[in-house]
C-alpha positions in Angstrom: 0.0 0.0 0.0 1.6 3.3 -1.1 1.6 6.2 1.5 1.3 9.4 0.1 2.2 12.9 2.3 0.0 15.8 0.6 1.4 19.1 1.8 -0.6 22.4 0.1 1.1 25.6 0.5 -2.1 28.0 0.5 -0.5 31.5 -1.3 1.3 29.7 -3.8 0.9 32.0 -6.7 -1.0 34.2 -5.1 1.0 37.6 -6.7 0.6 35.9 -10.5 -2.2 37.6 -11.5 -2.0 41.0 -9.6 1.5 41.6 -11.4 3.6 40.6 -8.3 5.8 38.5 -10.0 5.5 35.9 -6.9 4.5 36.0 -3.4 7.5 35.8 -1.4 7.5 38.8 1.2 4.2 40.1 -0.6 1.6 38.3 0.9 0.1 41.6 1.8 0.0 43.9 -0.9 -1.1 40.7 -3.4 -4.4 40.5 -1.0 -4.9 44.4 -1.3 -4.6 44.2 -4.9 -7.3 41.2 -4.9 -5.2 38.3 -5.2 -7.8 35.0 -4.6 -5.7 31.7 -3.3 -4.5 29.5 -6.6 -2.8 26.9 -4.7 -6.2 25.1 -3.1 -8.3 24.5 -6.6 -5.0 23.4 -7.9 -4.6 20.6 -5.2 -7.7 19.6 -5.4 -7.3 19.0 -9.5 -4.2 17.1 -7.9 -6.1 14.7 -5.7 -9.6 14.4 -7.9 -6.8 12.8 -10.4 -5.3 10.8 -7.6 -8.3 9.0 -6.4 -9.5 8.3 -10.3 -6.6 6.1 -10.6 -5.9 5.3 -6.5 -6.3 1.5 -5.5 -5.0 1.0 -1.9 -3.2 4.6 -1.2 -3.0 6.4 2.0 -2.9 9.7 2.3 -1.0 11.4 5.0 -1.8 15.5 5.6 -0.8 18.3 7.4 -3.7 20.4 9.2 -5.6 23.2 7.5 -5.7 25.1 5.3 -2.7 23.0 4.1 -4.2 19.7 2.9 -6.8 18.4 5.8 -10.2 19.3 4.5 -8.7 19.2 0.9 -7.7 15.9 1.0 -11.0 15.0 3.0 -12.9 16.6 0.1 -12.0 13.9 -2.2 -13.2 11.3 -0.4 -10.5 10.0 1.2 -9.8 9.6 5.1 -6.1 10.6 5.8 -3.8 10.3 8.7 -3.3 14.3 9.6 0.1 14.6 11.2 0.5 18.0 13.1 -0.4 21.6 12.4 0.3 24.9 11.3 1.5 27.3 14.0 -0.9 29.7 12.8 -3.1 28.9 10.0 -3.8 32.3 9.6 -0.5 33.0 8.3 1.0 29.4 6.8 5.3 29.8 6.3 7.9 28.0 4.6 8.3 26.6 8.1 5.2 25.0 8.2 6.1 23.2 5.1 9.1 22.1 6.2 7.5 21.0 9.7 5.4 18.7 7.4 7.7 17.2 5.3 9.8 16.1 9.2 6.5 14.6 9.9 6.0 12.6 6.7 9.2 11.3 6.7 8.5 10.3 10.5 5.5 8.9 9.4 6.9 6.3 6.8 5.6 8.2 3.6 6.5 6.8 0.1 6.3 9.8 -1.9 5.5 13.4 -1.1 3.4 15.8 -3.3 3.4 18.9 -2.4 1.8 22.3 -4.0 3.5 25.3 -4.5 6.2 26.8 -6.5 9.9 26.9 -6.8 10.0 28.3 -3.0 7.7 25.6 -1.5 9.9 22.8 -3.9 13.0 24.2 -2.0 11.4 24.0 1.4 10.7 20.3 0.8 14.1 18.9 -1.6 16.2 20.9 1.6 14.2 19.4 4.5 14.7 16.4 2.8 18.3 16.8 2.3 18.7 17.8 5.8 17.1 14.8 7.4 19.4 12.6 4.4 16.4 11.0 2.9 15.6 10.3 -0.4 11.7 10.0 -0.2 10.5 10.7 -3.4 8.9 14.4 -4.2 6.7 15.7 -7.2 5.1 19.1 -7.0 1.8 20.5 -8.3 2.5 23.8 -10.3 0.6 26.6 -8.7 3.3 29.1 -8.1 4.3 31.9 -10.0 7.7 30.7 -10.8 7.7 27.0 -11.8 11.7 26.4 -13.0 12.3 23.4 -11.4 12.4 20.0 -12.8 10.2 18.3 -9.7 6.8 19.7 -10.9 4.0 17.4 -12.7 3.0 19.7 -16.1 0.2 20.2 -14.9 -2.2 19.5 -11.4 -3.9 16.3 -12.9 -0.7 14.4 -14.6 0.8 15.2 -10.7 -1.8 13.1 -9.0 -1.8 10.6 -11.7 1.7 10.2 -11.2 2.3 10.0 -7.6 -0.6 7.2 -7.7 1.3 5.1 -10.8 5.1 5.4 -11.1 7.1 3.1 -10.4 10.8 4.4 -10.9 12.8 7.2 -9.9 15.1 9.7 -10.7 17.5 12.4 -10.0 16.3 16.4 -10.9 17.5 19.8 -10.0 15.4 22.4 -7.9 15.9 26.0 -8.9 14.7 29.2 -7.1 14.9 32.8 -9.1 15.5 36.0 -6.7 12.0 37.5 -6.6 13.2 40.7 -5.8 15.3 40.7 -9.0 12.8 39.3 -11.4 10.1 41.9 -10.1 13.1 44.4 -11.5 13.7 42.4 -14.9 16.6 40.1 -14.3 16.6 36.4 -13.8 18.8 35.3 -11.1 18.8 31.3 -11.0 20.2 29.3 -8.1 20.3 25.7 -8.1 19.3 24.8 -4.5 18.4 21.1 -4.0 18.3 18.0 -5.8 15.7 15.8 -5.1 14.5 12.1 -5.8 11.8 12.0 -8.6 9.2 10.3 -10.0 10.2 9.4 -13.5 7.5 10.4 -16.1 7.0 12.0 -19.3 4.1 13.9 -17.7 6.5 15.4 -15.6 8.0 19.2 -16.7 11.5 19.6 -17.6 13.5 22.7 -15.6 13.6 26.0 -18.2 16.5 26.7 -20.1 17.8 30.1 -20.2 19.0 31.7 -23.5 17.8 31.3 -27.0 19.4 33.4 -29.9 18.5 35.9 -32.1 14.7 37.1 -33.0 15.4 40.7 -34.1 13.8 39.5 -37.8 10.6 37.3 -36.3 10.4 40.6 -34.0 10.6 42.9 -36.9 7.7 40.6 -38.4 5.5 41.0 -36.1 6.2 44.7 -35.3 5.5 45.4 -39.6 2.3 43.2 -39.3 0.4 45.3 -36.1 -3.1 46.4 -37.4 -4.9 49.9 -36.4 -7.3 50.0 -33.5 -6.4 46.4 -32.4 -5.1 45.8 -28.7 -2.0 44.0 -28.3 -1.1 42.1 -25.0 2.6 41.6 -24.8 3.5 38.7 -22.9 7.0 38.4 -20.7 10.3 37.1 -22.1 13.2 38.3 -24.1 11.3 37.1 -27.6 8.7 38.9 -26.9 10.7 41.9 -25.3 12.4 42.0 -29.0 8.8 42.7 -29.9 8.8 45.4 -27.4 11.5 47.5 -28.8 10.8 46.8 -32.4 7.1 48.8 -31.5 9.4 51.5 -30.1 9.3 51.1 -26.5 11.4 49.1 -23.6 8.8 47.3 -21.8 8.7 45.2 -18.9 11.0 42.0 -19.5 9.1 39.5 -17.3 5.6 41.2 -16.8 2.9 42.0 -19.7 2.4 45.5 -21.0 -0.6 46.3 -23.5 0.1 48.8 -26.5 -2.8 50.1 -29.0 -2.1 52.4 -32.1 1.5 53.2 -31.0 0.9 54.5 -27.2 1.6 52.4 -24.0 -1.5 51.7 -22.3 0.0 49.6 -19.4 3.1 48.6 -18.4 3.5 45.7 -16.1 -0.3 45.1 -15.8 -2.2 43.0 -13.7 -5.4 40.8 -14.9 -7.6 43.6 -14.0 -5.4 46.3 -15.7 -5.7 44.1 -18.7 -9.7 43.7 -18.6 -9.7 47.7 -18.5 -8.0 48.2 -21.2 -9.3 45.5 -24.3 -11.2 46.7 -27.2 -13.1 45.3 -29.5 -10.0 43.0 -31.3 -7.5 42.0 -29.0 -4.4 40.0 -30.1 -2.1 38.1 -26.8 1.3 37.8 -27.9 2.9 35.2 -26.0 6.4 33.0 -26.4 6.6 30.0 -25.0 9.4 29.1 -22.0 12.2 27.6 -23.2 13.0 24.2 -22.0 9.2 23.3 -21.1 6.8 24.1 -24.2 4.4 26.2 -21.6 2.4 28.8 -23.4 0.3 29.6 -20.3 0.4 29.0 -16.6 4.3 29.8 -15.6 5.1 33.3 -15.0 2.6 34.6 -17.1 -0.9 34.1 -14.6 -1.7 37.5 -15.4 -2.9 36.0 -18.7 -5.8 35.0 -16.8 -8.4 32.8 -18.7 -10.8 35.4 -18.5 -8.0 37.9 -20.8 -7.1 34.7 -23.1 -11.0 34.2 -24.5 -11.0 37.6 -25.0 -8.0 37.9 -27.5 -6.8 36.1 -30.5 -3.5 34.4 -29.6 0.3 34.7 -31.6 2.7 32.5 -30.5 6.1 33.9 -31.2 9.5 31.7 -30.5 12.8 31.3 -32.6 13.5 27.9 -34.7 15.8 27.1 -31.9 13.7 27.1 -29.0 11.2 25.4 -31.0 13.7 22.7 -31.9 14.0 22.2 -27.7 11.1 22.3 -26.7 9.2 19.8 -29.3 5.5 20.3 -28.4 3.3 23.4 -26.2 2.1 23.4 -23.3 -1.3 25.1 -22.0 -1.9 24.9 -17.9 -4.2 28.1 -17.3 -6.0 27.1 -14.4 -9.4 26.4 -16.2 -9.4 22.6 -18.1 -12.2 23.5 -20.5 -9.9 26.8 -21.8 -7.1 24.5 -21.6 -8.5 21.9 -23.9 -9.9 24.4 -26.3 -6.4 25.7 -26.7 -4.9 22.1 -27.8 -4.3 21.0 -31.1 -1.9 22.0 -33.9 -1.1 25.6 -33.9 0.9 27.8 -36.4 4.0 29.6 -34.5 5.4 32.1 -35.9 9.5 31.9 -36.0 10.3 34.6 -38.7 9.5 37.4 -40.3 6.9 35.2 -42.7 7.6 32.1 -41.5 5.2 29.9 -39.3 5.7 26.1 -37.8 2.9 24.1 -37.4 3.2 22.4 -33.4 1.2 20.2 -31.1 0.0 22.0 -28.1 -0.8 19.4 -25.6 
């Protein structure tokens, strides 16, 4: 009988679509700006998954809000192992306190639901107590770098219920404070014991090469009175200045009929500003294939039906990544988006690839 330890962290993610760029430190000022919890729909997409393909699993919890009445939810009847000090205000040390438990509590395999910060809390609890329990995270962060993460929250719970070999992969954690400012500051912090899948995401490769003439393309082919939503990234970013303007490197700006109309919006600056033709111009991260759903949440679901969507990404990155891949928080959008789409990769040019 497998015993899985189920450990949500409840403001994962919280700051993606308020424009935060993450929620370390800004806990606060995402719930001023409106910021609604991501993390607990996401884990329970995890664990509705889990118990479709389950036969003789255990589930072992932490106390709410991070996992009790979640896991309960789905039907099952887990073994809840301690506490948060203050649910009110759940910490990276309550995560850790639960993955001491687990371990203590002769788990097989921990899934845990977060980002890149909550992944660090568990691979370096983990590597403190020298055990090589088995982790596999469900995305709901802002950041999602690391190669420990499900691609989505329903492949997560499949695969924590079915795999039956493991692996090696890195965790990475960006500098918050530097993306918020435009620069990617990587640091690899753990590595961890994995589930070996294909359904699991590969870490994101930095770099790509040159897209001044695919920028140039796009930039020649705007159309009056239509709304363009410029995603993050550096492709996209060469889109940026080819318009005439600098941009936010890792947040989305909207530009209309050669003026600014925000820069570094959140979902509702987005929603205030869309006319009747919208276009989202988005590139997808290098490494995984994902279109929607890492550092881009601002692109809510709500902004995506509303626009026409250009995918933008040089032959190169193309050649890495193989397919797309959609995770927006809402299944029916995310099924609607998959199929074969045309990406552009040059001036003219378009490539026909599988989103999945």
């Amino acid at each position: 009988m497998r015993r899985i330890g189920v450990v949500v962290n409840p403001i994962a993610g919280m700051g993606g679509r308020v424009g935060l760029k993450g929620t370390d430190g800004k806990v606060a000022e995402a719930r001023e700006r409106g910021a609604e919890p991501r993390a607990p729909d996401r884990a329970a997409t995890a664990l509705e998954s889990l118990a479709e393909v389950a036969d003789g699993v255990t589930l072992v919890t932490y106390g709410d809000p991070m996992g009790a009445s979640l896991v309960r939810g789905t039907g099952f009847d887990p073994e809840v192992v301690g506490d948060p000090r203050d649910p009110e205000e759940t910490t990276g040390a309550d995560t850790r306190a639960a993955v001491r438990a687990f371990v203590e509590a002769g788990v097989d395999v921990i899934l845990f639901v977060g980002g890149d910060g909550t992944a660090v809390d568990v691979a370096e609890t983990l590597e403190e107590l020298d055990d090589e329990t088995p982790i596999l995270g469900v995305p709901a962060g802002v950041k999602v770098y690391s190669s420990v993460f499900g691609v989505s929250p329903r492949a997560a719970g499949r695969i924590v219920a079915s795999f039956s070999e493991t692996e090696r992969a890195e965790v990475n954690d960006i500098d918050e404070d530097a993306f918020r400012g435009g620069d990617v500051v990587t640091e690899l912090r753990a590595v961890a014991t994995v589930p070996v899948a294909e359904q699991r995401q590969s870490a994101k490769q930095l770099g790509g090469g040159t897209v001044e003439t695919l920028a140039e393309g796009v930039a020649d082919s705007v159309e009056p009175g239509v709304t363009y939503v410029l995603g993050p990234g550096s492709t996209v970013g060469a889109i940026k200045e080819a318009l005439g303007f600098q941009g936010t490197t890792l947040g989305v700006d909207v530009w209309r009929d050669g003026e600014v109309l925000v820069e570094d919006a959140a979902e509702s600056d987005i929603l205030a500003v869309l006319g009747d033709r919208n276009v989202v111009v988005v590139s997808p991260i290098g490494g995984q294939g994902f279109v929607f759903g890492r550092g881009n949440q601002q692109l809510s679901p709500e902004v995506i039906r509303r626009c026409d969507l250009e995918v933008v990404a040089s032959r190169r990155k193309l050649d890495t990544i193989g397919t797309l891949r959609v995770d927006t928080g809402d299944p029916t959008l995310d099924d609607d988006l998959r199929g074969w789409l045309k990406v552009r990769v040059g001036r003219h040019e378009r490539r026909l690839v599988e989103v999945r």
